[in-house]
BAFI-3210 file (N, C-alpha, C; in Angstrom, 3 decimals, decimal comma, padded with zeros to 6 digits):
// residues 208
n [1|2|3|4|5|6|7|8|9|10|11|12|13|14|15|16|17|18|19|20|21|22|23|24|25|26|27|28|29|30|31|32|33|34|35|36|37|38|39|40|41|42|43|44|45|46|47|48|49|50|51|52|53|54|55|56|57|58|59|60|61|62|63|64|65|66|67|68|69|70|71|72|73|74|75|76|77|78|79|80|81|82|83|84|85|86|87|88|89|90|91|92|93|94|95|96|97|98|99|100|101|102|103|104|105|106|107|108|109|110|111|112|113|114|115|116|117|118|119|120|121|122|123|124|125|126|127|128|129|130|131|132|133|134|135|136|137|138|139|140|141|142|143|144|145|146|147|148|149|150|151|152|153|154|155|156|157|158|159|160|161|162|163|164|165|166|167|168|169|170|171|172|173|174|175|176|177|178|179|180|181|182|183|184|185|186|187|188|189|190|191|192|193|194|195|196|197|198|199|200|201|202|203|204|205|206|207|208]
n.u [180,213|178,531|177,264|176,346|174,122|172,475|171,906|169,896|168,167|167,085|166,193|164,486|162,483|161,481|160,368|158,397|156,570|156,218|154,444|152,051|151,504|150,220|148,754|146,776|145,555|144,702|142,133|140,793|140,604|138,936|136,941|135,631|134,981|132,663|131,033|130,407|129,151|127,068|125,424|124,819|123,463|121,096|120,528|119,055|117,351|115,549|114,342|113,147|111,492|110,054|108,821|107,341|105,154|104,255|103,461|101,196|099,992|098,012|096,381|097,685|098,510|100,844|103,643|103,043|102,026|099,401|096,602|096,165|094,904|092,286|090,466|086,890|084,699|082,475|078,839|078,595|077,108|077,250|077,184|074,296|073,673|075,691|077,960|080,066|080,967|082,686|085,587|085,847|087,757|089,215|089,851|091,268|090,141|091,054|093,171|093,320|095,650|099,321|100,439|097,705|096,377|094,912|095,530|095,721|093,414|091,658|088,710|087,702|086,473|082,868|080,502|077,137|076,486|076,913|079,078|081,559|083,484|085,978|087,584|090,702|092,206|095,457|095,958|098,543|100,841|099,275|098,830|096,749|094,546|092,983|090,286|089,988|088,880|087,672|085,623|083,056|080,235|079,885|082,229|082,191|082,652|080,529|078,466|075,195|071,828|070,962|072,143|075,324|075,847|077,139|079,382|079,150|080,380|082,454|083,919|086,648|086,708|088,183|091,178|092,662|095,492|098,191|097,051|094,798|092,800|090,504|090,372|089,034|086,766|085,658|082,603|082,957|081,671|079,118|077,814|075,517|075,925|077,666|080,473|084,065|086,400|089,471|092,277|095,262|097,681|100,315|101,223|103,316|105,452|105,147|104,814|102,323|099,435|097,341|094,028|092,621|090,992|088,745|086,388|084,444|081,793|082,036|084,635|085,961|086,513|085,423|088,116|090,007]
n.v [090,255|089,252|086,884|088,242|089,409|087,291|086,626|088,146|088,582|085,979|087,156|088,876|087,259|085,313|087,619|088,521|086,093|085,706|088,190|087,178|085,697|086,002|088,810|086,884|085,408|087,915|088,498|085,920|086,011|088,614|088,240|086,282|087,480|088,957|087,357|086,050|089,074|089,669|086,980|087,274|090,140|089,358|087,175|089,000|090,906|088,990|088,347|090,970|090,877|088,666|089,473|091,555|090,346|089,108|091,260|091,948|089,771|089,732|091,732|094,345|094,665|094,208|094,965|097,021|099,511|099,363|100,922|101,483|102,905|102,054|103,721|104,781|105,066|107,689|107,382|104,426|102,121|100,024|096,207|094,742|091,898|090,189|087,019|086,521|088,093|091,223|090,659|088,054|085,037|084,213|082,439|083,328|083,193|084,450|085,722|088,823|090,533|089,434|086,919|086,761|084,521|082,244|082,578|083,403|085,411|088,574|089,580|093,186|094,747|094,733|095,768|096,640|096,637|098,427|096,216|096,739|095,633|096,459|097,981|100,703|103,452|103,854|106,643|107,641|106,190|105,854|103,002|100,720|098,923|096,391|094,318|095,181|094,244|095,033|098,478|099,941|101,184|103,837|104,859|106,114|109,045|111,677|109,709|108,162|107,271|105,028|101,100|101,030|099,373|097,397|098,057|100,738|104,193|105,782|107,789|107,247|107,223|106,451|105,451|102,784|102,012|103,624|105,969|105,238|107,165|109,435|108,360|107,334|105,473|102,010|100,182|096,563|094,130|093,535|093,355|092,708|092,892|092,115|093,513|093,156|094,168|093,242|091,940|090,749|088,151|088,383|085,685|085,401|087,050|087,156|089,291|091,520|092,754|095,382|096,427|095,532|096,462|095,477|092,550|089,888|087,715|085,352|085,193|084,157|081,745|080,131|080,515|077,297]
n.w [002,911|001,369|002,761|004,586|003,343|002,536|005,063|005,803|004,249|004,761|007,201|005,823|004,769|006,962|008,687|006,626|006,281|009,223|009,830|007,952|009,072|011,704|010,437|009,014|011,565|012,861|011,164|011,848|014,232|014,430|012,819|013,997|016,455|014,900|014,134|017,067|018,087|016,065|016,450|019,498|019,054|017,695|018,748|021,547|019,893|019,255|021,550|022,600|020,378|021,196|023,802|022,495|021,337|023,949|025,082|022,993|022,451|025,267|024,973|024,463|026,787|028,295|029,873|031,549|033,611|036,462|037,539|041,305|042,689|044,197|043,302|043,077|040,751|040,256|040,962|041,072|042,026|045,455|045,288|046,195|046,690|045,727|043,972|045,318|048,097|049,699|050,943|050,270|049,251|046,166|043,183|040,102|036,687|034,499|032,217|031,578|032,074|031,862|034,602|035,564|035,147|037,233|039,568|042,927|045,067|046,793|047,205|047,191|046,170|045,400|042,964|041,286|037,612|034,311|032,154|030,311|027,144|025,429|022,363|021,848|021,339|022,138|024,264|024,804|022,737|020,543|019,885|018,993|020,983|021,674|023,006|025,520|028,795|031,909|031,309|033,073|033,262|034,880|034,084|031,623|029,567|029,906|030,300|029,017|029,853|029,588|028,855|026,913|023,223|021,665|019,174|019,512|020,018|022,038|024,835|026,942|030,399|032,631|034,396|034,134|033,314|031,717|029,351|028,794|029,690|028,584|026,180|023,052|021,786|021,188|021,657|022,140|023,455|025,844|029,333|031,674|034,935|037,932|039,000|040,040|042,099|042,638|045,167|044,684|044,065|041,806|039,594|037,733|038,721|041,322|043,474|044,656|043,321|043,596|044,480|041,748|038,471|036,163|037,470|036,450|037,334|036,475|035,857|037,871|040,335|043,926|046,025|047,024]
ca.u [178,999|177,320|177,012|175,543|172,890|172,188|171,196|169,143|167,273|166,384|165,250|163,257|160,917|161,009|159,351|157,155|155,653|155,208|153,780|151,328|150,762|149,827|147,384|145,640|145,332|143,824|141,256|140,341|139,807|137,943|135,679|134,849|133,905|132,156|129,911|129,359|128,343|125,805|124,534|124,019|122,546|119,816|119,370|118,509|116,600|114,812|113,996|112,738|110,107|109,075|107,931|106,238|104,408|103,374|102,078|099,851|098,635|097,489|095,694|098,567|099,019|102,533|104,384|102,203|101,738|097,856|096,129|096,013|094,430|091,204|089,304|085,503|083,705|081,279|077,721|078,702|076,669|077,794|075,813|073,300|073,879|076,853|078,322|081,483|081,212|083,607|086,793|085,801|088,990|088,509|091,006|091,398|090,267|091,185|094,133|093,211|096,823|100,317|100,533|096,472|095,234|095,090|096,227|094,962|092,861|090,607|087,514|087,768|084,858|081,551|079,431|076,340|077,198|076,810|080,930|082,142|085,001|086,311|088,937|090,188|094,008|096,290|096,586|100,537|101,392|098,825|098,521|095,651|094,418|092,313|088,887|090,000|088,191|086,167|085,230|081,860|079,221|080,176|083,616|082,113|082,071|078,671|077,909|073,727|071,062|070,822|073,781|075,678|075,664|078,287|079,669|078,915|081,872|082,258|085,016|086,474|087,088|088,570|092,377|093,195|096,588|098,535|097,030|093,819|091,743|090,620|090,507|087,983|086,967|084,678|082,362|082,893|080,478|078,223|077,601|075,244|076,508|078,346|082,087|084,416|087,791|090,465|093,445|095,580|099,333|100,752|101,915|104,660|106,466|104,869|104,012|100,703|098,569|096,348|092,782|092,723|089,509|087,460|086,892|083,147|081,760|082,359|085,780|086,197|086,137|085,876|089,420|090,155]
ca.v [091,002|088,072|086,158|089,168|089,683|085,921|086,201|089,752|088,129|084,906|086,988|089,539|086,325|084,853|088,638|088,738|084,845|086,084|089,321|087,158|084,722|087,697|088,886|085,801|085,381|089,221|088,214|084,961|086,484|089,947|087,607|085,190|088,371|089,258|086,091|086,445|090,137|088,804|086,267|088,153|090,809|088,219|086,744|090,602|091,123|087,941|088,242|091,739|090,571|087,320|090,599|092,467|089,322|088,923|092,508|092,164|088,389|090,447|092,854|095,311|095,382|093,608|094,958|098,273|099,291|099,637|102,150|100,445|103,296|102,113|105,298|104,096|106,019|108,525|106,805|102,891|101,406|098,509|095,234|094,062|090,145|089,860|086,233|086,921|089,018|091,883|089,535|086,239|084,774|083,092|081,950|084,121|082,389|085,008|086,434|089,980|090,586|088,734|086,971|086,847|083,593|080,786|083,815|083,543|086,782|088,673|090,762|094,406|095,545|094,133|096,673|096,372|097,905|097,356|095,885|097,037|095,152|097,855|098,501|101,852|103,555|104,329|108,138|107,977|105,773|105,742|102,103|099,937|098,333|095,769|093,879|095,367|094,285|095,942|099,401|099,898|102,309|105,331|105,179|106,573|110,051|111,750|108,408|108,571|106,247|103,131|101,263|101,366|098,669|096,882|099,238|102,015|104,631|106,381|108,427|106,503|108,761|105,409|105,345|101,666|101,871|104,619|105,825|105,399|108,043|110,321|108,141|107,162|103,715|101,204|099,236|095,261|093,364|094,294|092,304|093,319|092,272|092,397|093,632|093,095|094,970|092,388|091,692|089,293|087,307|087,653|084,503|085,162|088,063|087,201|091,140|091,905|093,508|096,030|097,071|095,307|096,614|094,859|091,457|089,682|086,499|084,162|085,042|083,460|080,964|080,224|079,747|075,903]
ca.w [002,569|000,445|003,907|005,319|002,408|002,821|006,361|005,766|003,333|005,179|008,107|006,059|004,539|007,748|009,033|005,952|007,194|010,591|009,456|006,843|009,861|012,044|009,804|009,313|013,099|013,143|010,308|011,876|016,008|013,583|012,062|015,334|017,316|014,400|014,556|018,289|018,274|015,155|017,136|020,408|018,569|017,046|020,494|021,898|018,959|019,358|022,889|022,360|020,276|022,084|024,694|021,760|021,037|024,852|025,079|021,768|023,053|026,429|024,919|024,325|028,816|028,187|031,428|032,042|035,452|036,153|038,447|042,133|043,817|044,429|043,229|042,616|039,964|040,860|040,518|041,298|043,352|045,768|044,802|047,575|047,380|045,188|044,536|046,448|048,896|050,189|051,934|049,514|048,500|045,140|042,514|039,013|035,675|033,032|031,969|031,347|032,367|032,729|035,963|036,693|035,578|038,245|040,888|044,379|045,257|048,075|047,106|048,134|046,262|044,502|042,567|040,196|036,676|033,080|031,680|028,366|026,582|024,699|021,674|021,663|021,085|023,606|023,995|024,282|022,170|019,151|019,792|019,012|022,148|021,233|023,709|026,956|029,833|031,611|031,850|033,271|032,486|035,259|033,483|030,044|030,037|029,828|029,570|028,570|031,027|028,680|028,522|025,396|022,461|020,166|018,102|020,025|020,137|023,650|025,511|028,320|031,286|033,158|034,328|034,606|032,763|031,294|027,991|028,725|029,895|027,578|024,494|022,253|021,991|020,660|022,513|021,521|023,840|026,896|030,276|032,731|035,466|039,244|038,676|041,215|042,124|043,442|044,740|043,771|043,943|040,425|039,529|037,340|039,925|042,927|043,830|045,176|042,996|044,106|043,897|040,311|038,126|037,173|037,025|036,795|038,230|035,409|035,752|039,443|041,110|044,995|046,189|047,502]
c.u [177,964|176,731|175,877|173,760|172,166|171,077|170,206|168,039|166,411|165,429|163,919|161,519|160,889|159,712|157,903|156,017|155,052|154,085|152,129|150,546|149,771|148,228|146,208|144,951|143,979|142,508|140,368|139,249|138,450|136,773|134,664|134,147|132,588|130,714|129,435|128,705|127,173|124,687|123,861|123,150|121,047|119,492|118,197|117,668|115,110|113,759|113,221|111,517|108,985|107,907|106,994|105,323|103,976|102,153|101,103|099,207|097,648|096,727|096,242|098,780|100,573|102,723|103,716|101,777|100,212|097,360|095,450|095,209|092,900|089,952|087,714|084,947|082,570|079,845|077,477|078,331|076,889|076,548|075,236|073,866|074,918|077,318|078,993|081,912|082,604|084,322|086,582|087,399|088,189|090,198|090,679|091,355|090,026|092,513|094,063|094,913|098,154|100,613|099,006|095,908|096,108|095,728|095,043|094,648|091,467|089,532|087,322|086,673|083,826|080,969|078,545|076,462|076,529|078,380|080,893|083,564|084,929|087,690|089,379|092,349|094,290|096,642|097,632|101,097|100,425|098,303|097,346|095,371|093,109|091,775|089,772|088,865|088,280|086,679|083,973|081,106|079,696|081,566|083,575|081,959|081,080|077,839|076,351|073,012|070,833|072,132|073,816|075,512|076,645|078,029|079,525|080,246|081,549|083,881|085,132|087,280|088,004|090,475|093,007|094,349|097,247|098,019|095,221|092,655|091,744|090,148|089,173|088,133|085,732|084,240|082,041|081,809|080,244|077,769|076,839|075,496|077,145|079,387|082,281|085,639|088,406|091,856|094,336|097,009|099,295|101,398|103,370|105,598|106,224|104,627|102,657|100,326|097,480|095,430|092,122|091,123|089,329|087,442|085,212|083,275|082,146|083,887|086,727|085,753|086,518|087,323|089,168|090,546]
c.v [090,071|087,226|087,513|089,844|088,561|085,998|087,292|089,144|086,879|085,655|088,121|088,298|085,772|086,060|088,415|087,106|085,135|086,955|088,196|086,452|085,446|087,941|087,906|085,842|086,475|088,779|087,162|085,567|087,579|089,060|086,617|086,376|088,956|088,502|086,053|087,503|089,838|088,199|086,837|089,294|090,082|087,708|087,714|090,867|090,255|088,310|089,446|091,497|089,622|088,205|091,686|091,845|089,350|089,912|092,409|091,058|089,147|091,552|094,346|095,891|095,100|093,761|096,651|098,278|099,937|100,184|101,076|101,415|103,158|102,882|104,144|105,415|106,323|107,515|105,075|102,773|100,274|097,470|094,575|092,751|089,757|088,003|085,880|088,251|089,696|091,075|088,078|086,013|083,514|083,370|082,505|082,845|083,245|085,414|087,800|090,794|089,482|088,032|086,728|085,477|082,230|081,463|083,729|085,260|087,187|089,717|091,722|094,901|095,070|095,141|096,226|097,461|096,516|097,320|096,259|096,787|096,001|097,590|099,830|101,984|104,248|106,216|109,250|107,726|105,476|104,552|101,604|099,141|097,348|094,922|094,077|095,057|094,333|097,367|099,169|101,558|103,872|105,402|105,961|107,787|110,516|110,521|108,777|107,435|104,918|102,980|100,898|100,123|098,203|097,439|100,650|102,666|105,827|106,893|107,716|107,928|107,396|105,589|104,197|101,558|103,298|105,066|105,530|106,298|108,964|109,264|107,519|105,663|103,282|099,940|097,519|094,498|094,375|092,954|093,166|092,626|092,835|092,424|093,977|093,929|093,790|092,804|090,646|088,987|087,120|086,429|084,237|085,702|087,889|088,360|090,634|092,925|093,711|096,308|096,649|095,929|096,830|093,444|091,157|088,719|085,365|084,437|084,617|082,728|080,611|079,181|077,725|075,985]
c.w [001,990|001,367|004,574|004,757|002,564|004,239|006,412|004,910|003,908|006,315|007,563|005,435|005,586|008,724|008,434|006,369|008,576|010,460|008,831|008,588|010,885|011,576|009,654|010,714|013,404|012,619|011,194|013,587|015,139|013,336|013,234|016,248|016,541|014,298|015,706|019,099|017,751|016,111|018,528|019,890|018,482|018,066|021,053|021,116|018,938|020,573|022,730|021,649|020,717|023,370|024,369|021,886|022,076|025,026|024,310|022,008|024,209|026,324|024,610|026,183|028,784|029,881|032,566|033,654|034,973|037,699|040,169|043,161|044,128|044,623|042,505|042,088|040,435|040,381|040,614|042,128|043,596|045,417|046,373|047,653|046,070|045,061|045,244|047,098|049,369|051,161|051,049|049,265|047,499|044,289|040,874|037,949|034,327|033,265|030,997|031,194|032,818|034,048|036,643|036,648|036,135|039,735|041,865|044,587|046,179|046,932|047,619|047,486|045,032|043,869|041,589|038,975|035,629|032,752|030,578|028,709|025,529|023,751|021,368|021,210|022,270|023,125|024,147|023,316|020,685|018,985|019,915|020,188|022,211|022,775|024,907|027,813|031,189|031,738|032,201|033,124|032,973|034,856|032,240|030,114|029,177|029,533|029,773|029,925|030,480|028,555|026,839|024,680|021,887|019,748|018,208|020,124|021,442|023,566|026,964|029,377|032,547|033,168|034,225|034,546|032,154|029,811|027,639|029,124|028,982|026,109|024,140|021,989|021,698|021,202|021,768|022,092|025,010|027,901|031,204|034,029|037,049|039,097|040,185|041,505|043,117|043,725|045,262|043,912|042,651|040,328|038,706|038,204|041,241|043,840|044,101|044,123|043,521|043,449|041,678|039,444|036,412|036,741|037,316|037,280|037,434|034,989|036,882|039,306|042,607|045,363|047,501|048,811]
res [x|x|x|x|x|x|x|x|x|x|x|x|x|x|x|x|x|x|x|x|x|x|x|x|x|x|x|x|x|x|x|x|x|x|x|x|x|x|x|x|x|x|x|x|x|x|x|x|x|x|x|x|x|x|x|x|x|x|x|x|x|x|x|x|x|x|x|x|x|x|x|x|x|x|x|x|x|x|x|x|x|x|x|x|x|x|x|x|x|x|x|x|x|x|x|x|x|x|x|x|x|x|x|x|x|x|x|x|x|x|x|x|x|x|x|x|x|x|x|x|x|x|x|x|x|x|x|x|x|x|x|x|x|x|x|x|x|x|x|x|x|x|x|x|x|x|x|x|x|x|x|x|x|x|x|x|x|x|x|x|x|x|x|x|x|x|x|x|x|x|x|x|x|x|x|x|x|x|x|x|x|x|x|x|x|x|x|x|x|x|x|x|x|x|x|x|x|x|x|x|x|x|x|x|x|x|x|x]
***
């Protein structure tokens, strides 16, 4: 029996070592997944705002789809001698949007207008939408026969993007000017964008 207590005893501390070893083990894998959930989190997290940050550099457009159906506001008249005529291909030098500047693009339509760069809020999302450009004048509704002024506050009746028609908005500068409607090879996705609007002349140049 004293032989038999002997060996009962050696194997329950040899259990309780495995057991301890065991546990450690659990603790050590617990804690390593624990560090690379962490860290993926904080990547995801990261990355997520590096795409807040683009949208609010862009004007708050980020990844927004924008109105391609080439509706022309009641009252726009086409421009007589335009610098780039209807079919020009010229080469994009703003980035109004993701993807536009240095983008190859045709001219589908010239008109004479006054431009307003506009800050106004988005009327989904509440958001501040800071110097959009353009709307132009038959976009304002009841817009008046003079065009408007810095600091002027207007109702845009304009769809370009989601969130915008309807809202109230504040006019930042004023261009009188020939706005164009393009369209264009994004450059980051490579998609065709359609009917883009609007874009002026000092924001082209004739393609190479």
């Amino acid at each position: 029996m004293k032989h038999n207590k002997k060996w009962v005893g050696l194997l329950l501390v040899s259990s309780g070592l495995l057991l301890g070893a065991c546990g450690t083990t659990d603790e050590d894998t617990m804690s390593t997944v624990e560090e690379e959930f962490t860290a993926d989190t904080d990547a995801t997290q990261d990355a997520n705002e590096t795409e807040e940050e683009k949208a609010t550099e862009s004007g708050g457009h980020g990844d927004m789809v924008h109105d391609e159906s080439g509706q022309i506001p009641e009252g726009l008249e086409e421009a007589e001698n335009p610098t780039y005529p209807v079919g020009s291909e010229v080469t994009i030098q703003t980035d109004h949007m993701p993807g536009m500047m240095d983008a190859s693009g045709e001219i589908v339509g010239a008109f004479d207008s006054t431009a307003y760069e506009i800050t106004y809020n988005d009327t989904e999302t509440g958001e501040e939408v800071s110097n959009h450009k353009w709307v132009v004048h038959a976009e304002i509704e009841n817009a008046q026969d003079e065009p408007y002024q810095a600091g002027d506050e207007v109702v845009v009746e304009a769809y370009h993007m989601p969130g915008m028609e309807g809202a109230t908005a504040t006019i930042d500068s004023t261009e009188d000017t020939t706005v164009y409607m393009v369209t264009y090879t994004d450059t980051e996705t490579g998609e065709t964008v359609e009917n883009h609007k609007w874009l002026i002349g000092d924001e082209l140049i004739p393609a190479e």
